[in-house]
N, C-alpha and C positions, 0 to 999 in steps of 0.2 A: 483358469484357476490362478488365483496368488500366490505368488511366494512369499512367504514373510522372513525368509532371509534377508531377503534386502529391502529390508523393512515397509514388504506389505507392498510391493508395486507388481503391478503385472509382469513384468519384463524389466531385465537390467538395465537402470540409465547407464551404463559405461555403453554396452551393446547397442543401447538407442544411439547416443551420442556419434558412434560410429559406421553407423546404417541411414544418417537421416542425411538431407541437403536438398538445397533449394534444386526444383528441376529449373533450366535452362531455357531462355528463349521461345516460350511461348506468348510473354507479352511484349516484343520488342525486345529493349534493351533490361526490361528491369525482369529480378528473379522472384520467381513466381514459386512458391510453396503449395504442397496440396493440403487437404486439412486431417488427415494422418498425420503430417511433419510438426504439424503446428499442435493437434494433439500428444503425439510423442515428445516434439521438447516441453512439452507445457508439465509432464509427467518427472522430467529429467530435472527443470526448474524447480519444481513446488519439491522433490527432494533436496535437492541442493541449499535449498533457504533452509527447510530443516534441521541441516547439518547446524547451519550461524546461528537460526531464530527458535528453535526449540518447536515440540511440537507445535500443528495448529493452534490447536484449543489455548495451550497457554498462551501462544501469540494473540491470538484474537481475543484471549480475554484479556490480557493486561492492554492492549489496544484499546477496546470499549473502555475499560476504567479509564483510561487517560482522555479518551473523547468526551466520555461521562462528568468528567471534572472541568473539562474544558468549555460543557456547553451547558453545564447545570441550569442556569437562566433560561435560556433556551426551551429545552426539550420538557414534550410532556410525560414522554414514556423513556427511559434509559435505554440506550443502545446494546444491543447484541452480540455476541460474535458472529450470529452470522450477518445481522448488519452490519457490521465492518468492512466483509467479504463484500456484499453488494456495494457498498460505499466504493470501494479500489475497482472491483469491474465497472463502475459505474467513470470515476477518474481516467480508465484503461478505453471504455465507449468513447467518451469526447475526444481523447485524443485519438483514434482512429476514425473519429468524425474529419479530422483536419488532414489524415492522412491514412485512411483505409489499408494499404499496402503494408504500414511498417510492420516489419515481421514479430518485434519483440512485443507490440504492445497487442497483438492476436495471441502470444503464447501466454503471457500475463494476462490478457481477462480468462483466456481458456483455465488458467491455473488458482486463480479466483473463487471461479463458480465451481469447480471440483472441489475448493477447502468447504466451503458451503455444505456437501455431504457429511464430511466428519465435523462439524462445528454448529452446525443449525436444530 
């Protein structure tokens, strides 16, 4: 169930934030996350942008407007908000093409494709 106290997340990001961490030494030297951790910061992230960038929808539509202007020439169909969404996990993919491990750019595509639900 949701709480929409805190606006609509399953579980408190303070509580996440405080519960979550890289487990230790199972690939050597580098710290290795499960994909719980990665879905729970990704949870704590896409609210926290919230706070700065206002909700989804209005992010990702003033985002398309400004792509839409940007690429008028271009495009045959105007972009989306939730092609926008896929545009940044897709930005989030390549760079985890060059470096699979890094932690932040797993919680940013995971947090990506969740806007996708409210925005698509």
């Amino acid at each position: 169930m949701i709480d929409t106290r805190n606006g609509g997340y399953p579980l408190d990001p303070e509580t996440l934030t405080q519960t979550t961490g890289p487990m230790e030494g199972m690939m050597g030297d580098r710290v290795v996350y499960d994909r719980f951790e990665v879905l729970q910061d990704a949870i704590v992230a896409v609210g926290k942008r919230g706070e700065d960038y206002g909700t989804p929808r209005e992010n990702m539509d003033r985002t398309a407007n400004i792509l839409n202007a940007l690429l008028a020439d271009k495009l045959k169909h105007p972009i989306s908000p939730g092609d926008v969404c896929m545009i940044m996990a897709g930005v989030k993919l390549a760079r985890l093409m060059n470096q699979p491990e890094h932690h932040d750019s797993q919680v940013d595509t995971a947090g990506w494709i969740s806007l996708m639900a409210e925005v698509a």
